[in-house]
N, C-alpha and C positions, 0 to 999 in steps of 0.2 A: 664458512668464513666467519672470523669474531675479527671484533674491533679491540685492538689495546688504548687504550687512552693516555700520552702522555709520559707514556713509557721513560722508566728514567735509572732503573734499576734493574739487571737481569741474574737469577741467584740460578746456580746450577749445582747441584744435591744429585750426586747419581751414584749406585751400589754398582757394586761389580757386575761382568759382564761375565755368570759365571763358566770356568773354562777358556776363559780367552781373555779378559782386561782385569783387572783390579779396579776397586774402587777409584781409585787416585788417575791412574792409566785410565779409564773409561773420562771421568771428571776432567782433567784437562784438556784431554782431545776433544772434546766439545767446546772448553772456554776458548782453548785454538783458534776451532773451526768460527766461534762464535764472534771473538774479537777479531778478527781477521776481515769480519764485513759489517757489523755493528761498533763505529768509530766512537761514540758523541754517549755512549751510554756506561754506567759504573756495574761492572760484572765484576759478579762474586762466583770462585768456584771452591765448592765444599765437598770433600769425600765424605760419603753418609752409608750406613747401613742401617738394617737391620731386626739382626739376632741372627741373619744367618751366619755362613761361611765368610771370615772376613771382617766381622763387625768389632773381634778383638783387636784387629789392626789398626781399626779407623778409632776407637776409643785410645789405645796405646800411643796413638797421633798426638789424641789429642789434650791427655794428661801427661806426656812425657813421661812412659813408661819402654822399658827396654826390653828388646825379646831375647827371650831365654829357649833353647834348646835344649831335647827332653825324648827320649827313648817311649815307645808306646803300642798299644797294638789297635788292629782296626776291628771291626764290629765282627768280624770271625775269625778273631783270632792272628793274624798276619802282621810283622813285624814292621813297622809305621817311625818315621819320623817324625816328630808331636812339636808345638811350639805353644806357650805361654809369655803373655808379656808380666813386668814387673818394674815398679820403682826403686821396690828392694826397702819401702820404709810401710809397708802396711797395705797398697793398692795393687791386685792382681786382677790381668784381664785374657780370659780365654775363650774359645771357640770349642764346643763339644764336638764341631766337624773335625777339630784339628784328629782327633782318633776315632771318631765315629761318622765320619762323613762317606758321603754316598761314591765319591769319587775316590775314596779307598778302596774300593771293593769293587773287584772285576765282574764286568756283569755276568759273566758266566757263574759265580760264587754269593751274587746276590740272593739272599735267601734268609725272608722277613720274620719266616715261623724258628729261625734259629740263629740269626742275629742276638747277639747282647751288648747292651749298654755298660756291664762291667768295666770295660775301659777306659772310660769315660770316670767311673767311681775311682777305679785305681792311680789314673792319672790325677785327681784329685788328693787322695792321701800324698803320693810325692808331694807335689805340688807345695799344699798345708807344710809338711815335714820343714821342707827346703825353707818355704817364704815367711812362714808363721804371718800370714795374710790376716787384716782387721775385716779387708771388705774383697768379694771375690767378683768381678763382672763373667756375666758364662752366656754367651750366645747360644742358645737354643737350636736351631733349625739346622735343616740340610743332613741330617743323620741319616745311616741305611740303616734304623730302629723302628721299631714298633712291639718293645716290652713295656710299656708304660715307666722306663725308669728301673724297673725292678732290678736287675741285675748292676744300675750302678748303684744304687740302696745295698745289694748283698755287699758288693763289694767295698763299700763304706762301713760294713761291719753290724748292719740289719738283718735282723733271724729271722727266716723264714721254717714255718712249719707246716707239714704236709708234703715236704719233697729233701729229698737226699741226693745234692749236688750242684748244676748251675739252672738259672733260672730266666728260662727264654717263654718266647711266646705260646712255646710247644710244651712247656710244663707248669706253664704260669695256672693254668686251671686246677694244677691239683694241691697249689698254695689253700691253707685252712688259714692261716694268718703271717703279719710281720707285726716286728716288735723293732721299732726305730730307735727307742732306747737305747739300745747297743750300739748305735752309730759313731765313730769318731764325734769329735766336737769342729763343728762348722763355724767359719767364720758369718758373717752378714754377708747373703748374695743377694744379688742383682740379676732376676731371673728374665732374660731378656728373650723376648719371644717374636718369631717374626711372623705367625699366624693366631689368631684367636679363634680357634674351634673347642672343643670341651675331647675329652678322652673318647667317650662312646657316646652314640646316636643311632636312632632307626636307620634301614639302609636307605641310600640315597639322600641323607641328611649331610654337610660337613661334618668329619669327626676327625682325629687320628687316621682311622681308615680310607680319607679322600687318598693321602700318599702313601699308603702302602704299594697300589701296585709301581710306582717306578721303585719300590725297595727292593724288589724279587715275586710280590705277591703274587704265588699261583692261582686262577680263579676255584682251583677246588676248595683251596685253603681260606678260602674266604669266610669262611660260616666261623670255623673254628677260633683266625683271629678275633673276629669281632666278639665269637664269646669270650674269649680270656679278656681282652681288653674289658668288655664290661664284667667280667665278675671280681678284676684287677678293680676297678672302680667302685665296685660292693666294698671289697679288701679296705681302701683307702679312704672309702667315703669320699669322695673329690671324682667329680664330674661338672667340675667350673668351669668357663670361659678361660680359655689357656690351656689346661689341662690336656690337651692333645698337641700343642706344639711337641716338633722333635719327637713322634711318634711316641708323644704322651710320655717324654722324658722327666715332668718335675712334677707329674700328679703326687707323688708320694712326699713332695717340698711343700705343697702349695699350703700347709696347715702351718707349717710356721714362716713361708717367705711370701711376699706379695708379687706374683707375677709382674713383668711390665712388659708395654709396644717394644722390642728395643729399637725400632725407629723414633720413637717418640722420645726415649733416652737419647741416643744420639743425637739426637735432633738437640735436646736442650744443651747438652754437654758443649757442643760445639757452637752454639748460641745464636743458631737463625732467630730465635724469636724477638732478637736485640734488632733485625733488617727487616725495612718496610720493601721488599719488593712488587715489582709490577709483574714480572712475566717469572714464573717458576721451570724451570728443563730439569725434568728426573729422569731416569732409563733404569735397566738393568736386562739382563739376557734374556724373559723370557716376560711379554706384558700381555697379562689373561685374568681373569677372572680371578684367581688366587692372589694376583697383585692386591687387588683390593678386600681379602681379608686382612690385611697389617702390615703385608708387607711393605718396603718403605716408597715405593712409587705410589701407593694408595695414600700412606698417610702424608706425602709431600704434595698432592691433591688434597686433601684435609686442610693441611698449612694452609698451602695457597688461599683455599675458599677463607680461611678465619683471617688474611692476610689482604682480602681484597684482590686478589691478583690472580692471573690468567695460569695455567699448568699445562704442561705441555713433555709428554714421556715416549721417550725413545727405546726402541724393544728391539733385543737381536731378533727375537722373534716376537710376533704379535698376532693374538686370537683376536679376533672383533667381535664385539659385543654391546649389547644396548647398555649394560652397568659400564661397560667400559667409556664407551661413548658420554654419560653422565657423569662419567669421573672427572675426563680428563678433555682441554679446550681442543687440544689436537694430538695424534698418535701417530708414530713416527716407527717403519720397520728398518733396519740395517739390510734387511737381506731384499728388500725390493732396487740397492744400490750395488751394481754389479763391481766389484774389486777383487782382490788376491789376497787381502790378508781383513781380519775383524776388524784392527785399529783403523786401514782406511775406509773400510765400508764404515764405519762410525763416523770418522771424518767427513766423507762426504755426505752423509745423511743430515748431521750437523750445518753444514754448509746450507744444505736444502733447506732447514729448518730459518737459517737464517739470512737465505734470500725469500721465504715464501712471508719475510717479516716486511713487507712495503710501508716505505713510509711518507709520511704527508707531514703537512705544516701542522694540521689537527690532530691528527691520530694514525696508525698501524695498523697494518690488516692483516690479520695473520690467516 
């Protein structure tokens, strides 16, 4: 049990619920559930991401940019419906899930050692072509990759030497060098990441390699990823913090663009840091351990803490743990609320959440 003191302000920041709510869908039906039994208090609800899946939507929100629809393929190849948003005067903002995301690719077909991020680089020249972009936002995460970036480097017009054709995980070892020189000319991105691990590490360290196996990774092919990844890393010199988001999609950016949280972007964009809240409510679909490398329910626990204020994250599903437990004031599962569809089992967990808030003359007891 914690005590709120004084409660006077309730901000709810929640990311998609992935596969089943959007950010905005997930976020309301909380503020629903929330002002529906919390009369006498000022609730705030804010769609937040990020870097994954989604976080170009919630940025496109929130600079009043327009989505554009756009032909694409997904990470092996299969022919994909892609979206970019745009203001059409210089600001583009995209999702590398929208054609490399994990949820394109059947999982029968998921397969990490031959996956490529080319489509992602292709869908970028469009892209440049069409919008002649000053500054480009590109969410990171949720990819079925793990090339280090390289195949959407080739296909941005980077030479590689040492191999004759395309460049996946499975021929990345026999790269001798790239030469980025040759790449189109990039606008300024905004390289938004929604984990901070580095490209390669010993095993059982975070790397890149924590998600490979939900990409397809078979456990034989384990050895072999990990060395391409790290001799991809010799390659580029870059084995920095970030450098493994998106299955170590911008190792081969990081020498001329500066990584960022992209919850930490979002978060400013959208301007919580302008609100003194007292009680913080984040979720998103899946609350573990991971959450708390960058993703945005760890760093809306972050917030809270540099805000004074209590956090409290709602999980379709939820791992327990002692870092979790340190993170966050209370954790909240949807699936331990028995219903028919996601939205209501949200709903009433919310509900839970905000009758387990008692209140007194003095203080809340959450």
């Amino acid at each position: 049990m914690i005590a709120v003191y004084f409660c006077r302000m309730i901000l709810i920041a929640t990311d998609k619920f992935k596969g089943t709510l959007t950010a905005a869908q997930a976020t309301y039906i909380i503020r629903d559930a929330i002002t529906s039994l919390c009369h006498d208090e000022e609730i705030m609800a804010i769609p937040v991401a990020d870097g994954g899946e989604g976080t170009a939507e919630v940025i496109a929100s929130t600079l009043g940019l327009t989505r554009r629809d756009i032909a694409g393929c997904n990470a092996v190849g299969k022919p994909v419906k892609a979206e970019y948003f745009s203001d059409g005067c210089g600001k583009v903002a995209l999702d590398a899930a929208t054609v490399l995301g994990l949820t394109l690719v059947d999982e029968a077909d998921r397969d990490v050692m031959h996956a490529t991020s080319a489509p992602l680089g292709n869908l970028l020249r469009e892209i440049i072509s069409r919008e002649h972009p000053r500054e480009i936002y590109l969410g990171i995460g949720g990819t079925a990759t793990s090339d280090g970036g390289a195949g959407m480097l080739q296909a941005l017009g980077a030479t590689f030497s040492g191999i004759d054709g395309e460049v996946t995980p499975a021929t990345l070892p026999s790269v001798t060098s790239v030469d980025m020189s040759t790449m189109i000319e990039l606008p300024v991105m905004h390289l938004l990441c929604d984990v901070d691990v580095p490209l390669a590490a010993d095993e059982g360290l975070p790397s890149a390699m924590t998600f490979a196996p939900q990409k397809g990774l078979r456990p034989d092919d384990a050895p072999a990823l990990r060395a391409a990844l790290s001799h991809w890393s010799e390659l580029t010199g870059c084995n920095a913090p970030f450098s493994g988001a998106g299955g170590g999609l911008i190792s081969g950016l990081m020498s001329r663009y500066a990584p960022e949280y992209g919850a930490d972007t979002v978060l400013a964009l959208v301007g919580v840091d302008n609100l003194f809240p007292d009680v913080v409510i984040t979720g998103e679909g899946c609350v573990d351990e991971q959450s708390i490398m960058g993703k945005i329910a760890g760093r809306i626990a972050a917030y809270a803490r540099r805000k004074g204020a209590r956090s409290i994250a709602i999980g379709g599903m939820v791992k327990p743990s002692a870092a979790l437990s340190a993170t966050f004031d209370a954790v909240y599962s949807t699936l331990t609320t028995p219903a028919p569809t996601p939205s209501l089992r949200l709903h009433l967990t919310a509900l839970q959440v905000a009758e387990d808030m008692k209140w007194r003359d003095e203080s809340r007891v959450l």
